[in-house]
Structure formats: structure tokens, C-alpha cells
C-alpha positions as CSV (number, residue, x, y, z in Angstrom):
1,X,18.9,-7.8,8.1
2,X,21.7,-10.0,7.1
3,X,23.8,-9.2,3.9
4,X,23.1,-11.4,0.8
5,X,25.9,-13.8,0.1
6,X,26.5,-15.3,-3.5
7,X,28.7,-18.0,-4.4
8,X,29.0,-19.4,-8.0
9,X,26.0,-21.9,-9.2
10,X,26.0,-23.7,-12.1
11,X,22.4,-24.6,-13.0
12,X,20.8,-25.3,-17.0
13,X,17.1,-24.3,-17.4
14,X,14.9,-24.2,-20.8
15,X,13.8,-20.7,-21.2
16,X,10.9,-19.6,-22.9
17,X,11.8,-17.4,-25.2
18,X,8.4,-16.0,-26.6
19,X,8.1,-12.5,-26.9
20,X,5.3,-10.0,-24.7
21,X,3.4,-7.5,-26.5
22,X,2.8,-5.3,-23.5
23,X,3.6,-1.5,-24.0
24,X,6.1,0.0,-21.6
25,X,5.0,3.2,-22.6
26,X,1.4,3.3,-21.7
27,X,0.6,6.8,-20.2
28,X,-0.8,6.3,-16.9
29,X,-2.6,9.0,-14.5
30,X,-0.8,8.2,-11.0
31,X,-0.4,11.9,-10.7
32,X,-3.4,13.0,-12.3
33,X,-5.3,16.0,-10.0
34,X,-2.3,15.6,-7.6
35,X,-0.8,19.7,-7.8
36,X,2.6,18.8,-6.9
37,X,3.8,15.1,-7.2
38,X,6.6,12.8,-7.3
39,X,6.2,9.6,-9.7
40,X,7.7,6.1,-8.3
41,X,8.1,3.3,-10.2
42,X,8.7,-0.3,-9.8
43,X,10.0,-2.9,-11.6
44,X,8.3,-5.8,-13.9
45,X,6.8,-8.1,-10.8
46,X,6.4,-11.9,-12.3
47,X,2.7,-12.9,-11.8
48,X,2.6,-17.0,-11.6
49,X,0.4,-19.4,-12.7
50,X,-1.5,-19.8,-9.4
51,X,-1.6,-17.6,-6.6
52,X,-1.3,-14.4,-5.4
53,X,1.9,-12.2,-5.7
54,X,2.5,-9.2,-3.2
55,X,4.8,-6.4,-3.8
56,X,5.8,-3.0,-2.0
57,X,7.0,0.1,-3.7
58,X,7.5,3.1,-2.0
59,X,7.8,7.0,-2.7
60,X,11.0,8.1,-4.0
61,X,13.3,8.5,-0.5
62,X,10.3,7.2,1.4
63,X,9.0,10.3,1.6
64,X,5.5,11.8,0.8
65,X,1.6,10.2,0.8
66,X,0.5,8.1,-2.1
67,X,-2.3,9.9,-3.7
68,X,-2.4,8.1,-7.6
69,X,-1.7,4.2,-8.1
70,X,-1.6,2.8,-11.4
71,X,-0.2,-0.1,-13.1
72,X,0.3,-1.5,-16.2
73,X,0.1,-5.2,-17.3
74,X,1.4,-7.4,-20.0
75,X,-2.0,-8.7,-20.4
76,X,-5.3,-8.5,-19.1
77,X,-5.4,-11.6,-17.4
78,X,-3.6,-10.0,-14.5
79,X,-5.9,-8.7,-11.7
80,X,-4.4,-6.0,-10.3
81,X,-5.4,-4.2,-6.7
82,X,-3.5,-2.7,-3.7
83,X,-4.0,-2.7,0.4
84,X,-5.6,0.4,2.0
85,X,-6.5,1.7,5.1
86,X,-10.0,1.9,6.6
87,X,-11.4,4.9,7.3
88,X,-13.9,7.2,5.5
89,X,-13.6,9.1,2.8
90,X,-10.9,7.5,1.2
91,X,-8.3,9.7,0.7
92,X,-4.6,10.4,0.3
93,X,-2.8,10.1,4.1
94,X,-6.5,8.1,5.4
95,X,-6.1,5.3,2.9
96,X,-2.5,5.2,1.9
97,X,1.0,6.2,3.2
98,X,4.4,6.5,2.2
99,X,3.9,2.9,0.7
100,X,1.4,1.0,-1.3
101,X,1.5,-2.9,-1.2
102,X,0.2,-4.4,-4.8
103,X,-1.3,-7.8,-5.1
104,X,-1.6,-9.3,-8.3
105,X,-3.1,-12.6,-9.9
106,X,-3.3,-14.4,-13.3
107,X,-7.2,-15.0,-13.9
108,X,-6.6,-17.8,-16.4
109,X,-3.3,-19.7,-14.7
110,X,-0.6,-18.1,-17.1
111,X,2.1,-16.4,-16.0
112,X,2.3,-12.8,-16.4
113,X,3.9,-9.6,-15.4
114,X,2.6,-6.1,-14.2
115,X,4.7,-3.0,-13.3
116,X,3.2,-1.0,-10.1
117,X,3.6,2.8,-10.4
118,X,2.4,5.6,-8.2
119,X,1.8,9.2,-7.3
120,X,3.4,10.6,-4.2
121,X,1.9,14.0,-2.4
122,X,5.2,15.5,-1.3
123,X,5.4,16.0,2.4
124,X,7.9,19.3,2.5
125,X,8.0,22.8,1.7
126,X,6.5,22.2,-1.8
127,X,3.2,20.2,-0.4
128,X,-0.3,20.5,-2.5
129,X,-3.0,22.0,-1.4
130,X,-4.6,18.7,-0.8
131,X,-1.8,17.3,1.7
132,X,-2.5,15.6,4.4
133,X,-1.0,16.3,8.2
134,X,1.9,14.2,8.9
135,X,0.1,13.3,12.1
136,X,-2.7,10.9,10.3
137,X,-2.7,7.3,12.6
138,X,-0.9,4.3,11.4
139,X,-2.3,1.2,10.0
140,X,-2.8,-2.1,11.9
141,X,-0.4,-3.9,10.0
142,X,3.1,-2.6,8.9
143,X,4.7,-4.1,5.8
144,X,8.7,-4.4,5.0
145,X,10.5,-5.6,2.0
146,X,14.4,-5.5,1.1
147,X,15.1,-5.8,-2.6
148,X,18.3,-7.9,-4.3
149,X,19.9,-7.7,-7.5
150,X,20.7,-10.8,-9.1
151,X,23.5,-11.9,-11.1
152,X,23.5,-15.5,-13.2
153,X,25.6,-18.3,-12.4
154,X,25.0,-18.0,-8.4
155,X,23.2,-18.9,-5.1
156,X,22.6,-16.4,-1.7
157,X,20.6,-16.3,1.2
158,X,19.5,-13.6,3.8
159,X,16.4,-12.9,6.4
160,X,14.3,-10.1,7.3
161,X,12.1,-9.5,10.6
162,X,9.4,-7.5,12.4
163,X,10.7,-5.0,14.9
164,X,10.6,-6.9,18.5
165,X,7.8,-5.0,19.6
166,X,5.6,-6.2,16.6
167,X,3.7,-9.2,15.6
168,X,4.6,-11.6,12.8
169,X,1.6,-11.7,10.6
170,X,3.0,-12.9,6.6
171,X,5.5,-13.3,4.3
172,X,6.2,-13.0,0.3
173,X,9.2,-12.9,-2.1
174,X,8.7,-11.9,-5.4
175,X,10.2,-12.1,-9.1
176,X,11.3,-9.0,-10.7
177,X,12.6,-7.7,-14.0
178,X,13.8,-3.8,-13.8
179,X,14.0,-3.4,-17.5
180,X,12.1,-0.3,-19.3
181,X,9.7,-3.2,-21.7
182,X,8.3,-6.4,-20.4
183,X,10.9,-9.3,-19.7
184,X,10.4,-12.2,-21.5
185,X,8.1,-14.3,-19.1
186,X,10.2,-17.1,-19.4
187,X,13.2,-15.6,-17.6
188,X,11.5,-16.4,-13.9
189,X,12.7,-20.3,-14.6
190,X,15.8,-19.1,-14.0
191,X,15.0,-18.3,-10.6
192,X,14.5,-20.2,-7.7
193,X,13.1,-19.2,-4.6
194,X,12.6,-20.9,-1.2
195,X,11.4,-19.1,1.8
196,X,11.0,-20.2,5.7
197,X,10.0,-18.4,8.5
198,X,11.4,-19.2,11.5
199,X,9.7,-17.2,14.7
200,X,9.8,-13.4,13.7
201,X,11.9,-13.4,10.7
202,X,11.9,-14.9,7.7
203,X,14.4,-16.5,5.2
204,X,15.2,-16.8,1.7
205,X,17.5,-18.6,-0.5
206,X,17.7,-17.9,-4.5
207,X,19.6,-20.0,-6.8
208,X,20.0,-18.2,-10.3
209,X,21.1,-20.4,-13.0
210,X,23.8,-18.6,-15.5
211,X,21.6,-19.7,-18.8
212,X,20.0,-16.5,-17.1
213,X,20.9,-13.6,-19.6
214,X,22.8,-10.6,-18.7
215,X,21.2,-7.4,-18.7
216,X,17.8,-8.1,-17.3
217,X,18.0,-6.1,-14.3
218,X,16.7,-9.5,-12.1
219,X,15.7,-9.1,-8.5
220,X,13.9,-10.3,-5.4
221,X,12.3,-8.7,-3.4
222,X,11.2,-10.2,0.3
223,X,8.9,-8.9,2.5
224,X,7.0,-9.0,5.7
225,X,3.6,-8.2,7.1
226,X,3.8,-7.3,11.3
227,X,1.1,-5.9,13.7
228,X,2.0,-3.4,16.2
């Protein structure tokens, strides 16, 4: 994966500037019935007007199962779900791994938001009793994602790639706010995204305008979807 370069942009956007009512501070059972259990959590992911959005979040140092998943929205016209694994019963280690891939999607065409959080069965000394053996087969597709911090006022590119040995299946970028309340949904205007794919890997380039304010902990993250 190539580095992110930024050079200064210089871009004016109107930004909506109405306010979200969505509590940050929702309790949520990720880690409820899990004995031991390490919480991840990922930033606010922009849900657009059309469309799906995808985004990966992984257990703290990528290590552990994922045995809760939980999210919370900033309204409940976001759909919410996640990909698992087939296999019967579901369960933590047959279902999910050491990652969990949320898709989201506005049900009446307004943008919204949605932070992804989620429950991670440690896979060490201090496992529960309901770990699962490290051993558990892999899934038929294997996702990636690389996440940037954005600053206003500039431009960047970079690329990402399966493994030579894999398959190119998909693609997505997504929007991101890491701030502790909901962003102001009107903040994503100040980002633009384009993505190609190009063989194996895939590109990106952002442009972020500098009427984007400081402080809003902005990122994108791009990700790929490969078969062994």
C-alpha cells in the first residue's frame, strides 16, 4: 500500500449545518454474556442518500473473535446489518472473526450516520469459557481496508490490493467522522471521493475542501473484498 500524499486544495462547499439528535451515549450490549471481552469501536460512518455503505472494524490489535455487534444510529432510517460466515450454529469463531464488515443503508434516501461497535472474545491467556479454537477455517472471501485522516484545505491519493495469490472480488471507500457525538451530516460535502480499480488493486483520490472545520476527526477508509 502506497503512502497518502496531500498537497494544499483550495475548494468552497455550502455545508449543512443542521444539528443530529442522535445520542452518543446509548448503552449498547456488544459484550453482553461474553465473560471476558474487549470493546472496539469505530467511528461515525456517513450513510448516503442511495446506496449501500460498507465498513470494516476490527478487534483492538486485531486480535480476538467477535462475539457481540452493535451499533448505534442517528436515526432509524439507517438499516444496519453485518457479513457472516456460513456454518451452523452461529456462533462466535463459526460466524465471525477477528473482523466484522457493517453495511448500512438509508431506507428513505437521507443521508445519515451509524457508529459500528463490537465485542471481542480475547484469544490469549485470559480467554472465556466460550472461546473458540484458533484453528476454526477461514471464510471464502477476505476483506481489507486502510484508514486516512484528513486535514482541510488538501487533495491525496493511494491504492490498496489483494494478496497475489487472491482474487479481486469488490471495492468501497467510506465517509467517517471519529468524534464522540454525531457529526453534523453536512460535513461529508466536504469530501470528495473517487475510486478506480485497476486489475488487483484499487485507487482512491480525496479532495477535502478547507471550509471543512477543524477538529472533526474526518477519515476514509478504503477497502477491498478478495477470494482465496
Amino acid at each position: 500500500m502506497k503512502p497518502m500524499r496531500l498537497v494544499p486544495l483550495v475548494i468552497l462547499v455550502a455545508l449543512a449545518v443542521g444539528a443530529v439528535s442522535a445520542r452518543a451515549d446509548l448503552p449498547t450490549n456488544e459484550c453482553n454474556g461474553i465473560q471476558a471481552c474487549d470493546r472496539a469501536e469505530g467511528p461515525w460512518v456517513i450513510v448516503p442518500k442511495y446506496g449501500w455503505v460498507q465498513y470494516l472494524l476490527t478487534c483492538p490489535a486485531r486480535r480476538g473473535i467477535a462475539g457481540g455487534i452493535e451499533a448505534i444510529a442517528t436515526s432509524t432510517d439507517v438499516h444496519v446489518s453485518w457479513d457472516a460466515k456460513l456454518g451452523s450454529p452461529a456462533s462466535p469463531g463459526r460466524s465471525t472473526q477477528q473482523y466484522v464488515l457493517f453495511r448500512a443503508i438509508s431506507g428513505t434516501h437521507r443521508v445519515g450516520a451509524f457508529k459500528p461497535r463490537i465485542g471481542c472474545i480475547p484469544t490469549g491467556p485470559t480467554r472465556s469459557t466460550t472461546i473458540v479454537h484458533a484453528t476454526i477455517p477461514g471464510t471464502p472471501l477476505n476483506y481489507a481496508a486502510t484508514n486516512f485522516k484528513l486535514r482541510p484545505g488538501t487533495v491525496g491519493k493511494t491504492n490498496i490490493g489483494c494478496v497475489p495469490t487472491q482474487t479481486f472480488v469488490d471495492s468501497w471507500t467510506a465517509v467517517a467522522f471519529r468524534t464522540v457525538d454525531p457529526p453534523r451530516l453536512g460535513y461529508a460535502q466536504a469530501i470528495q471521493v473517487k475510486r478506480t480499480v485497476v486489475g488487483k488493486k484499487v485507487g482512491v483520490k480525496i479532495a477535502v475542501s478547507e471550509a471543512l472545520p477543524a477538529g472533526t476527526g474526518a477519515e476514509v477508509q478504503l477497502g477491498v473484498t478478495c477470494a482465496s
